[in-house]
C-alpha positions in Angstrom: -24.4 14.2 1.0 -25.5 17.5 2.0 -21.6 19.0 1.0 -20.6 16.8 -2.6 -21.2 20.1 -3.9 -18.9 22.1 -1.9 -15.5 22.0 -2.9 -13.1 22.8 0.1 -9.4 21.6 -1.7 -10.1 22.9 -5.4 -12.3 22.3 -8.1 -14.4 19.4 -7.6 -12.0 18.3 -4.8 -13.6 17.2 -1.1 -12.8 15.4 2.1 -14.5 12.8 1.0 -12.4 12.4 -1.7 -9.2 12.4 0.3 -11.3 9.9 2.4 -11.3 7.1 -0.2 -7.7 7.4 -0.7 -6.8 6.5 2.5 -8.7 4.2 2.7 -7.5 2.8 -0.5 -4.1 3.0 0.1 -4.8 1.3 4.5 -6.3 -2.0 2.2 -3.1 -1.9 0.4 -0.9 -1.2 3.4 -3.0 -4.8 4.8 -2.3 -6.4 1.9 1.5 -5.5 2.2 2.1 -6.8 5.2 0.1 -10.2 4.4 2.5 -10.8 2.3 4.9 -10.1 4.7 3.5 -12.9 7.4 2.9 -14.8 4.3 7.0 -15.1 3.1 8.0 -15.4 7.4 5.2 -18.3 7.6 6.8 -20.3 4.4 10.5 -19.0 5.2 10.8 -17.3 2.3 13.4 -14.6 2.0 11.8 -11.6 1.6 12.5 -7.5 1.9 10.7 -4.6 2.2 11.2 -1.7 -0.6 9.2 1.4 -2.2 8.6 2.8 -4.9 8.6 6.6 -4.9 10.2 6.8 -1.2 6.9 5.7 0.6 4.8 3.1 -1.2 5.8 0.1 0.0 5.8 -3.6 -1.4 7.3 -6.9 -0.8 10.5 -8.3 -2.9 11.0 -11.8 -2.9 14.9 -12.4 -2.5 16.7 -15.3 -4.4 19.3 -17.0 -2.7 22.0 -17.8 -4.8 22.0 -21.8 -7.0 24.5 -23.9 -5.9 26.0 -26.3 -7.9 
């Protein structure tokens, strides 16, 4: 508490800033690969892609209707 005032990566930016992202974006990266256990535990088909070269998330694939 005793540096929220003190700005060490710009204007009004600080560590603990920086902290809560990563920590936002580690919950996410948990979620993500639930999902992933999730689609392997039901045998769903499933791949892994990103959006902007390294978010990650979870594509269902469709496997093609027979008739």
């Amino acid at each position: 508490m005793f540096y929220c005032d003190e700005s060490s990566l710009g204007n009004g930016m600080t560590l603990h800033i920086v902290w809560h992202f990563g920590a936002g974006f580690g919950a996410y990266l948990g979620i993500v690969s639930m999902e992933n256990c999730r689609c392997v535990a039901l045998n769903k088909a499933c791949e892994l892609r990103y959006i902007l070269g390294f978010i990650p998330y979870m594509k269902l694939v469709q496997s093609p209707k027979i008739d």
